[in-house]
N, C-alpha and C positions, 0 to 999 in steps of 0.2 A: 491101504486105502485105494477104491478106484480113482481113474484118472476120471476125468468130465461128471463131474456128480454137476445132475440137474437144480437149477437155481429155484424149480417149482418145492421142495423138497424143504425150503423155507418157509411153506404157507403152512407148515404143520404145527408151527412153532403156534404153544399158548396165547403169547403175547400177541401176534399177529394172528392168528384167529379172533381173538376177543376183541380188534383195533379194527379188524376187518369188519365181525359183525356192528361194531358202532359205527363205520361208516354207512353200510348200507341201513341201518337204523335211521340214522340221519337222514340220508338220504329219501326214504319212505316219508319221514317227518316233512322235509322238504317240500314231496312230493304234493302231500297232503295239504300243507297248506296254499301253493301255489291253487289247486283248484280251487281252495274254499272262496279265492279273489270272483270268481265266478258267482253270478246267480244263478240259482238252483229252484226251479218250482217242480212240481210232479202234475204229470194227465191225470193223474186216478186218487181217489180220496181214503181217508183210512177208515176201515171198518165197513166198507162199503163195498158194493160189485164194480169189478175195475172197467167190464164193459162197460155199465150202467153208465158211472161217473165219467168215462172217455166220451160216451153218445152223446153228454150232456154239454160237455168242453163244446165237440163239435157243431154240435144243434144252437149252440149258446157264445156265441163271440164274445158278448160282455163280462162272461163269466171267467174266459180267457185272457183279456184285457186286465180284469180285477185281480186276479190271479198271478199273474207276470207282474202287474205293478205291484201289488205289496211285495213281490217275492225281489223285484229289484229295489223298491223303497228300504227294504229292509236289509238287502246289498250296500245299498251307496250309505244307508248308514252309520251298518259297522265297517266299512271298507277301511279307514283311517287305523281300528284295531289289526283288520284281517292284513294289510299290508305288513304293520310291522312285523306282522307275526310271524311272516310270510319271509322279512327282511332278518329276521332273528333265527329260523329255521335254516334259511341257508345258510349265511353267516356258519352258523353251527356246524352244519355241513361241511364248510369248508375249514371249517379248525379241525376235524374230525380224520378231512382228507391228509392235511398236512401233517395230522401228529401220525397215521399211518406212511405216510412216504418216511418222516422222519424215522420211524419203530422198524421199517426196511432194510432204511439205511444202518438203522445200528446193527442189525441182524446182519448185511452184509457185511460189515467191519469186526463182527466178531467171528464169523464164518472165515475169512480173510486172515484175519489175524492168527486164528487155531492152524491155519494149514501152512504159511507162513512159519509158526515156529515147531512143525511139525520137521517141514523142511531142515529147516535149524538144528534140530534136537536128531534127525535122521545123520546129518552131517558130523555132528557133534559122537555121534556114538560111534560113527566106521573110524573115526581118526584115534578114539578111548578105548575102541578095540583092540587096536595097534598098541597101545600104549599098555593095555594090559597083559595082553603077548609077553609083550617086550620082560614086564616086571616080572611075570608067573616067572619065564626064560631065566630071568637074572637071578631068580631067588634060587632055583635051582639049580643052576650054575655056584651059587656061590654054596650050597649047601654041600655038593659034592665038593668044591673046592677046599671047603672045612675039614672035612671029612677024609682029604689027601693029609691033611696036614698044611696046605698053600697059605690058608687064609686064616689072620682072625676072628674070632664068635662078633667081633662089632660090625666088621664085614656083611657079616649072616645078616644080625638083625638090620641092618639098614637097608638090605635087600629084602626082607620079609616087611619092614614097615612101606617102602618103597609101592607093593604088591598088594598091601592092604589099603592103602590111599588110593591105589587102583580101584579096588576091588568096590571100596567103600563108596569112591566117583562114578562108576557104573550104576551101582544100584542106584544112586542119588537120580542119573540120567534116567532112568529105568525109569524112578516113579515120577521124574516131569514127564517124561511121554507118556505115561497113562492118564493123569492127571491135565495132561492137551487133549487127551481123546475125549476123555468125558468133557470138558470144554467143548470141542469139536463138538462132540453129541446131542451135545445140550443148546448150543447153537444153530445147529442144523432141526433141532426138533425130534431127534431121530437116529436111526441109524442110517446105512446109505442108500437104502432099498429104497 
């Protein structure tokens, strides 16, 4: 494993992508309705020349006046909806933000924790290397011993079971570090690139 793997290398993660895009979802929604709090009218009319109907605004103040006023009358009176709406959009938003910092933070505790027992399990195998040394050593040892005449055959097998519980503990280590890595993996989103 490299040493300094980048913390960006988290955002590839599904789950944070899809938390990601519902925040800026939100956020748009947000967006959206804070302007609708605004009155809204248009210079130019539909189906119509947008000069024409601009020349007319201009030449025509009353027309301007009628125009802004229904466009605010009919402002102020769905404002009471377009608030909450507006109140209920962010709100949203902000439960949106929070459940992404929280789906980070699990991300970072799982990332943490895979390299954590990575450590562990790296420690664990240099010390069950020694210890398998030691057993293959012994079993062989005692086999030649046998074979002098020194020792007897229960001798043997207690040093060949000895060597197989070795041997058996290695492989077991073996497949929790593989089984950390894909954790790892799968945490990170990725591999380390």
């Amino acid at each position: 494993m490299p040493s300094g793997i980048p913390s960006e290398l988290l955002l590839r993660r599904p789950d944070l992508v899809a938390s990601a895009a519902g925040v800026r979802a939100s956020a748009q929604r947000a967006e959206a309705s804070l302007k609708d709090l605004l009155p809204s009218f248009s210079l130019t009319g539909r189906g119509s020349n947008s000069s024409r109907k601009l020349d007319q605004y201009i030449l025509d103040p009353e027309t301007i006046v009628w125009s802004t006023a229904t466009s605010l009358a009919q402002s102020l009176f769905r404002s009471g909806a377009q608030r909450a709406s507006a109140r209920i959009a962010l709100q949203q938003n902000e439960r949106a933000l929070r459940q992404f910092s929280s789906e980070v933070h699990r991300a970072y505790r799982e990332v943490e924790s895979a390299l954590a027992t990575e450590k562990s399990l790296a420690e664990q195998n240099k010390y069950l290397s020694t210890e398998l040394k030691q057993a293959e050593l012994a079993e062989r040892q005692a086999m030649r011993d046998y074979s002098e005449g020194l020792i007897q055959i229960i001798s043997v097998l207690e040093a060949q079971r000895r060597a197989v519980a070795s041997r058996r503990a290695m492989i077991f280590l073996k497949n929790q570090r593989i089984q950390n890595r894909i954790d790892l993996h799968l945490a990170l989103g990725g591999d380390f690139d």
